[in-house]
KOLDONU-911442 format. One line per field, with one value per residue (C-alpha): residue number from 0; y, z negated, x negated. Coordinates in nm, 4 decimals, padded with zeros to 6 digits. Layout:
! residues N
n <- (NUM; ...)
y <- (Y; ...)
z <- (Z; ...)
x <- (X; ...)
//
This chain:
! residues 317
n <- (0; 1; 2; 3; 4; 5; 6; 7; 8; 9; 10; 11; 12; 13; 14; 15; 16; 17; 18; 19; 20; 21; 22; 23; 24; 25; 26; 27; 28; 29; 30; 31; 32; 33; 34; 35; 36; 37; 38; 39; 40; 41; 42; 43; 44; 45; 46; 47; 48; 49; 50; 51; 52; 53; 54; 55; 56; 57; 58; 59; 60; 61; 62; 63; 64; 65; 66; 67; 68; 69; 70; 71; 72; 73; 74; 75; 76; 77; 78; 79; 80; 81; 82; 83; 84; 85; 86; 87; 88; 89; 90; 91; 92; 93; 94; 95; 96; 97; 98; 99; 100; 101; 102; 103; 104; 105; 106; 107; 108; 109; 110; 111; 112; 113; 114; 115; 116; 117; 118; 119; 120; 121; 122; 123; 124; 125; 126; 127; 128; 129; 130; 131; 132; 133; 134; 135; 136; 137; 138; 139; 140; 141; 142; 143; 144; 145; 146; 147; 148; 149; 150; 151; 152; 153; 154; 155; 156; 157; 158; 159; 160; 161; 162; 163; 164; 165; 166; 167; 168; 169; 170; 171; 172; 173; 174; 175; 176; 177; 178; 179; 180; 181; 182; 183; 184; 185; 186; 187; 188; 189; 190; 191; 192; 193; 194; 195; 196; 197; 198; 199; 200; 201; 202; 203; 204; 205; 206; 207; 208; 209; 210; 211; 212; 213; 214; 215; 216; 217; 218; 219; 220; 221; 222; 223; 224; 225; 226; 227; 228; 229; 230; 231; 232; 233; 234; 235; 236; 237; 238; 239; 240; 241; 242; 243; 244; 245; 246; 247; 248; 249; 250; 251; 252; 253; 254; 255; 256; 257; 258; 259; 260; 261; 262; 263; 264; 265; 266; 267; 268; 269; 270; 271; 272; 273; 274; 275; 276; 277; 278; 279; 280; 281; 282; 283; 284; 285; 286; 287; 288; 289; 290; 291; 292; 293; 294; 295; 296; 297; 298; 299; 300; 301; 302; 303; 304; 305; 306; 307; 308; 309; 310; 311; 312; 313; 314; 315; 316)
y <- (00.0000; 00.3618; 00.5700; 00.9775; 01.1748; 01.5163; 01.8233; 02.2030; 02.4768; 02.6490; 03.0361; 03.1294; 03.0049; 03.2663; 03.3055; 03.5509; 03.6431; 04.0106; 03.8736; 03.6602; 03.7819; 03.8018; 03.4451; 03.3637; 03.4705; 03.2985; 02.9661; 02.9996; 03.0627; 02.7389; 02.4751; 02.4266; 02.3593; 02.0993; 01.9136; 01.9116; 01.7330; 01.4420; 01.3335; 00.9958; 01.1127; 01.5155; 01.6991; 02.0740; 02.3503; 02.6751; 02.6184; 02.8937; 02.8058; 03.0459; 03.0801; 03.0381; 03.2640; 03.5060; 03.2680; 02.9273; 02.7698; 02.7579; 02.5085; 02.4477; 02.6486; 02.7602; 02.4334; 02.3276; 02.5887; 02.4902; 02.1478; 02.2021; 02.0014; 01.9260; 01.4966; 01.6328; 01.6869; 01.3354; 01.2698; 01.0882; 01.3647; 01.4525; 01.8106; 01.9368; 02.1387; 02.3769; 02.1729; 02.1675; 02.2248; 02.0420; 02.3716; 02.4085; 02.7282; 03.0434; 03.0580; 02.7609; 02.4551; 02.0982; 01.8601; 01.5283; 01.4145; 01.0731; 00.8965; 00.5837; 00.5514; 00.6644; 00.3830; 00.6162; 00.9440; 01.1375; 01.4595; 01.5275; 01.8441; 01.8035; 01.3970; 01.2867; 01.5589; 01.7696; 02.1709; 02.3399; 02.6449; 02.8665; 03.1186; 03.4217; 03.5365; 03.8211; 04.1700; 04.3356; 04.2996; 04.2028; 03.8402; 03.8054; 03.5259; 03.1911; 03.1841; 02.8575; 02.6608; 02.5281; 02.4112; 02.6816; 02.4216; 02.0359; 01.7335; 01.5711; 01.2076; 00.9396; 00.5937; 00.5422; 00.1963; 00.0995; -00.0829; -00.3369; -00.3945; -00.2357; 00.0673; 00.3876; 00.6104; 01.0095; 01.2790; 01.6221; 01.9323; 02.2874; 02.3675; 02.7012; 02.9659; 03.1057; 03.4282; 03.5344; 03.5061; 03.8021; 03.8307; 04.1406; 04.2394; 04.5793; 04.7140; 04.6937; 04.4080; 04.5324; 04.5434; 04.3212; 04.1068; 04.0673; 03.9815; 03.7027; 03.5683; 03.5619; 03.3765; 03.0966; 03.0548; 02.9913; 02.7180; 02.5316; 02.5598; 02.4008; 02.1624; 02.0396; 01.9508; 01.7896; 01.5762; 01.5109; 01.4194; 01.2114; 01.0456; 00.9467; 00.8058; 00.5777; 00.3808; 00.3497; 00.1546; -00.0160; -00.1626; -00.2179; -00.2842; -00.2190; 00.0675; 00.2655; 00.6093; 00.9379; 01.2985; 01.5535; 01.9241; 02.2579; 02.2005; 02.5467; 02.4692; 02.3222; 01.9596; 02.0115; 02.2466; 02.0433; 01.9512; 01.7706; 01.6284; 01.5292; 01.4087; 01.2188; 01.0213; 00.7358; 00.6286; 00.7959; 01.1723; 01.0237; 00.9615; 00.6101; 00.2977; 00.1051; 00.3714; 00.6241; 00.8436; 00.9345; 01.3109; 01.2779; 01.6319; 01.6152; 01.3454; 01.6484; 01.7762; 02.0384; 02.3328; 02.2822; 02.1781; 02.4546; 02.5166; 02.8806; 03.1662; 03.4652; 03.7573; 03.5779; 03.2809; 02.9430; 02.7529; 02.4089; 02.4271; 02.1633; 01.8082; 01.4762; 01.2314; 00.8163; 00.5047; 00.2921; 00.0349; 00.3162; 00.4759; 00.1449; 00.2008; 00.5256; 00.6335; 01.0135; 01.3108; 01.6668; 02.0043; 02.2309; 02.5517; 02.6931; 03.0938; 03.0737; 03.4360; 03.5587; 03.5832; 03.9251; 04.0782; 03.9485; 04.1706; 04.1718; 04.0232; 03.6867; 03.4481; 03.1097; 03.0502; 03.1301; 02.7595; 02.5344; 02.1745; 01.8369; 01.5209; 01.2100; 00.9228; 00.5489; 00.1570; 00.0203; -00.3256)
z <- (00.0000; 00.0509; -00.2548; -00.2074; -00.5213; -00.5396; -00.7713; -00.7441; -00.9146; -00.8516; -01.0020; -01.2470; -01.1178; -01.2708; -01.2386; -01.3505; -01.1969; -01.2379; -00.9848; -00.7827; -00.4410; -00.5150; -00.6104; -00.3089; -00.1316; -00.2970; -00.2913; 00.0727; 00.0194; -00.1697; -00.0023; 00.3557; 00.1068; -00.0970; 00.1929; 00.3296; 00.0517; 00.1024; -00.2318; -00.4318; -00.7727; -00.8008; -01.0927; -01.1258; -01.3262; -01.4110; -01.4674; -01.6608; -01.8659; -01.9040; -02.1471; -01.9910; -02.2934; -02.4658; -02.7944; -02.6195; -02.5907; -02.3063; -02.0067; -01.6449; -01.4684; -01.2269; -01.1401; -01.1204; -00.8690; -00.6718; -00.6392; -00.5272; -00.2183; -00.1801; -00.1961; -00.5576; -00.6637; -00.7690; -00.8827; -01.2221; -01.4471; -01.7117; -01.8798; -02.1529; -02.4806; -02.6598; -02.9292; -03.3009; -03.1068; -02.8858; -02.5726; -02.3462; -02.3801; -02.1343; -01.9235; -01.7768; -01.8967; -01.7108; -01.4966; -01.3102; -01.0650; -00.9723; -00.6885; -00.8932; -01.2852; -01.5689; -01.8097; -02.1055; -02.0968; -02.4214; -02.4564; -02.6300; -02.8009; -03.0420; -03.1063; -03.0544; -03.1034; -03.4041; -03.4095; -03.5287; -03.6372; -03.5223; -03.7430; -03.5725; -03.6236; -03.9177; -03.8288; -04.0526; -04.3880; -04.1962; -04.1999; -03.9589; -04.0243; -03.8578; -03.5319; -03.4716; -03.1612; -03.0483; -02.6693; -02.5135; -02.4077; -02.3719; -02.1521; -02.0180; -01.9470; -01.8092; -01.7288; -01.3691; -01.2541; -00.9250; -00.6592; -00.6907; -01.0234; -01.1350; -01.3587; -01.2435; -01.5379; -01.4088; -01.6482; -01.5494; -01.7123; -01.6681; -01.8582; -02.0320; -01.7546; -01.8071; -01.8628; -02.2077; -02.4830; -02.7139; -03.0331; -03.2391; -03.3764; -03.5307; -03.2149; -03.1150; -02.8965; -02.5597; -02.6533; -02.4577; -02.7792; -02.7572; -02.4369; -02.4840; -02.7866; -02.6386; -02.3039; -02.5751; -02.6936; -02.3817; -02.2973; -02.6300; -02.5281; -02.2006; -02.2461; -02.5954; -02.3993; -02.1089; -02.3833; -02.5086; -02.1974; -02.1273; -02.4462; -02.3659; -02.0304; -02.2909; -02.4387; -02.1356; -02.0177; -02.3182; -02.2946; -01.9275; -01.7803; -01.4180; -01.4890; -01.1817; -01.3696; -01.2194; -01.3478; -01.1877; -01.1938; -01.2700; -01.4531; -01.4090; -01.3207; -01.0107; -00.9582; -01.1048; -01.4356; -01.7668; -01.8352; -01.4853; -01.5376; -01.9172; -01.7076; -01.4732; -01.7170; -01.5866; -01.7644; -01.5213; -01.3322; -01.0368; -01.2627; -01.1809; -01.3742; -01.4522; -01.5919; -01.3971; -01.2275; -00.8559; -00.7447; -00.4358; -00.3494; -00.2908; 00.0086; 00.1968; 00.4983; 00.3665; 00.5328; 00.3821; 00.0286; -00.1497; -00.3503; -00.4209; -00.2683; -00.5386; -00.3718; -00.0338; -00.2104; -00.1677; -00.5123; -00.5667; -00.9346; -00.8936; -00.8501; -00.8291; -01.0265; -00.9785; -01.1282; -00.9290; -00.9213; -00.7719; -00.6136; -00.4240; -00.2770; -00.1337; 00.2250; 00.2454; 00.0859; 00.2157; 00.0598; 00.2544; 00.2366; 00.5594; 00.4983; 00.1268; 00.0324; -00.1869; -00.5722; -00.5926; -00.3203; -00.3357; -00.3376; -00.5640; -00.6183; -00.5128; -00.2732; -00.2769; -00.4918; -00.4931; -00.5694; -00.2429; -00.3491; -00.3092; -00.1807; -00.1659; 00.0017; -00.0684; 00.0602; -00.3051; -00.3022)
x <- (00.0000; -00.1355; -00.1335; -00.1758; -00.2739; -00.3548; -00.4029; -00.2810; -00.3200; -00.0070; -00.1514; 00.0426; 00.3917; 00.6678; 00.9994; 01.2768; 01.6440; 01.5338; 01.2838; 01.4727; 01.3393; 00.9085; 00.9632; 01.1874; 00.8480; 00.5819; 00.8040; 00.8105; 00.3991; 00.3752; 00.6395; 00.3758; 00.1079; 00.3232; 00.5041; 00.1132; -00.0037; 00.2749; 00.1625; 00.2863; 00.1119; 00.1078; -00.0881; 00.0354; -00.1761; -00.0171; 00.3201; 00.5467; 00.7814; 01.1366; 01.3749; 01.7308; 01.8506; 01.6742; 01.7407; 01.6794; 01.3461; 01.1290; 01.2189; 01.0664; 01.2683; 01.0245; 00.8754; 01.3249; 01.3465; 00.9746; 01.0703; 01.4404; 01.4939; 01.1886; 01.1040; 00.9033; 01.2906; 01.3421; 00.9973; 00.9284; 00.7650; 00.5512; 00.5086; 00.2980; 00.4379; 00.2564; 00.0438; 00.2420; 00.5699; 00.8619; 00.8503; 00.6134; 00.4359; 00.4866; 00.1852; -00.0534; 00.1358; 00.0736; 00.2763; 00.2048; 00.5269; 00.5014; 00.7406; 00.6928; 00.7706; 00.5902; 00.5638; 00.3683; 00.2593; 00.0822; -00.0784; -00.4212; -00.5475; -00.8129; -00.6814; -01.0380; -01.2546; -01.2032; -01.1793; -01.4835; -01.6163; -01.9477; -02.0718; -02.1862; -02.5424; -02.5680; -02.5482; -02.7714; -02.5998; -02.3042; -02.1605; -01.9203; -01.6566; -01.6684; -01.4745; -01.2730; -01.3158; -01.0072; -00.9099; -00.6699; -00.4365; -00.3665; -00.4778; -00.1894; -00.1881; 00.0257; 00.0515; 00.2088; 00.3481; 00.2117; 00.4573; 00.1813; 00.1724; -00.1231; -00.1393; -00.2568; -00.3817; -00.4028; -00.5495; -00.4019; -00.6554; -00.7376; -01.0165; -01.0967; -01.2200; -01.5907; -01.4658; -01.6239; -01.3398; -01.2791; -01.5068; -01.5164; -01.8420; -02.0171; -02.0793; -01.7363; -01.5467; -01.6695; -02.0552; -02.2968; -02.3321; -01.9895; -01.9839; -02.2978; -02.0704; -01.7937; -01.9634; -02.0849; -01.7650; -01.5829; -01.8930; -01.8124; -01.4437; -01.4777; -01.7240; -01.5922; -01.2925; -01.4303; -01.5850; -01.2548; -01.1218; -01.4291; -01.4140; -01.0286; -01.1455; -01.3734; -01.0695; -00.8673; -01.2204; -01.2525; -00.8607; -00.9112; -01.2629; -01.1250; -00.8508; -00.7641; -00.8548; -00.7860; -00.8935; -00.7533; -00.7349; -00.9052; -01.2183; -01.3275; -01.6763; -01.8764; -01.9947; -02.3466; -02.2288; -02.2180; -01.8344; -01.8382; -02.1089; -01.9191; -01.5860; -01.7995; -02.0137; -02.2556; -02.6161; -02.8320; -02.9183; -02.7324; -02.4165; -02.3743; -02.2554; -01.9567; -01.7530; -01.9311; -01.6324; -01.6814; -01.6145; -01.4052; -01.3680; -01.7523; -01.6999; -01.5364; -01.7662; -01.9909; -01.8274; -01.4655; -01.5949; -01.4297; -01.1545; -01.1613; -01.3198; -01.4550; -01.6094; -01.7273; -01.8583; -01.6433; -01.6724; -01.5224; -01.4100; -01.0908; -01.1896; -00.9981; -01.2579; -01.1892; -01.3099; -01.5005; -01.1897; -00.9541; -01.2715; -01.3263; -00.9654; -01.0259; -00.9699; -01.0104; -00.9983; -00.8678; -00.8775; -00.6425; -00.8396; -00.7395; -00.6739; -00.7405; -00.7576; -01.0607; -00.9805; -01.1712; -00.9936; -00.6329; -00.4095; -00.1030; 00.1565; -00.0733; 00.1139; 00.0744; -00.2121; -00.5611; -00.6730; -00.6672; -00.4635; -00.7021; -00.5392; -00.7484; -00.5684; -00.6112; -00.5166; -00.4681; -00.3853)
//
């Protein structure tokens, strides 16, 4: 049977009835790039979350309206909540959409590795308090049942942009040691939870030697920076092994290998990562950058997205 899976990063998908007609436009933006895709196992970054009522709680009423006649429509699905809660949160939420059902799903945020904290160097007689490192949002993961019988395990992420997180100091928050701390920060963030993730990846091995294992999404960082090189694991510098996890994105032609475009330069920061079970299974792999507009010089309101969707295709038996 062929299986297609692919990721998105949907940028920030919004919707409002005060604002009926800019999403009217950006779904007609987004719908060539989804029917494109033709996927069988979908994982979504970016999804808003509304409130129908300004009492209710928060429900997928953007993604509802995306999907609407659309083959996604009837897709099996899994959504993240905010972590401590029941609702998913308003901005940058998860969702995988499978044709075929989702026997378990589960989301993880800080389940295997703990929240710490990193005390700031003194500032002359100044001790600043410790700043908590904590993810900015969840892994989603679920368990998809395979016409075949097999189990397909897919990992849906979007790891914490470099972008240096706030951190107030002496010299005020927009100082350059501010700006250094706050760059630190965001690295412990992101690779602390590619760790996670990586470390997750560990017990579906250990359960299942041969697990079809899929990571997909927005790792925020290229194929040689440190949390893909976490996700993809493997026991030597060529990240190889049994449970080494094969970048597929990177068996895209040279010239097309990008997922995002940031001041002229094209970057490839979303990745679809396979075992070498599922990895053995795979066909080819597309990323449908055509006309991707630059990040820097978009102008606003965005349409579409500024991400470019991956789709790797396989013959799984």
């Amino acid at each position: 049977m062929d299986l297609r899976l692919a990721t998105f990063n949907l940028e920030n998908l919004e919707w409002s009835a005060a604002h009926e007609a800019a999403f009217a436009r950006r779904r007609a933006a987004l719908l060539p790039a989804l029917a494109a895709l033709d996927a069988d196992v979908l994982c979504l970054q970016e999804v808003g979350a509304q409130k129908p009522h300004k009492h209710s709680v928060r429900e997928y009423l953007a993604l509802d309206r995306l999907l609407a006649d659309t083959p996604y429509r009837d897709y099996f699905r899994a959504t993240s909540v905010r972590p401590g809660t029941s609702a998913p949160a308003d901005v940058h939420n998860l969702a995988i959409l499978s044709r075929w059902p989702i026997r378990a799903t589960r989301q993880i945020h800080h389940n295997i590795v703990a929240r710490w904290s990193w005390p700031p160097p003194r500032e002359g007689d100044v001790e600043p308090a410790p700043i908590v490192i904590e993810w900015d949002r969840p892994l989603l993961y679920a368990a998809i049942d395979l016409p075949t019988g097999a189990v397909l395990h897919v990992i849906d992420l979007h790891l914490r942009a470099p972008r240096p997180a706030p951190v107030a100091t002496a010299r005020g928050e927009g100082s350059s040691k501010s700006q250094i701390e706050g760059q630190f920060i965001a690295a412990q963030k992101r690779e602390g939870q590619a760790l996670e993730a990586r470390l997750f990846v560990e017990t579906l091995f250990d359960a299942e030697p041969e697990a079809r294992i899929a990571i997909c999404g927005d790792v925020n960082a290229d194929e040689y920076d440190a949390p893909t090189r976490l996700l993809r694991g493997g026991d030597n510098e060529l990240q190889q092994g049994a449970r080494a996890l094969a970048p597929l994105e990177e068996r895209v032609e040279a010239a097309r290998r990008f997922t995002v475009l940031h001041a002229g330069r094209p970057k490839l920061i979303d990745h679809i990562l396979a075992s070498p079970t599922l990895a053995a299974a795979w066909r080819e792999t597309r990323i449908l950058n055509e006309g991707l507009q630059d990040e820097v010089f978009a102008p606003e309101p965005v349409l579409g997205s500024l991400h470019a969707p991956i789709v790797a295709a396989f013959a799984v038996g």
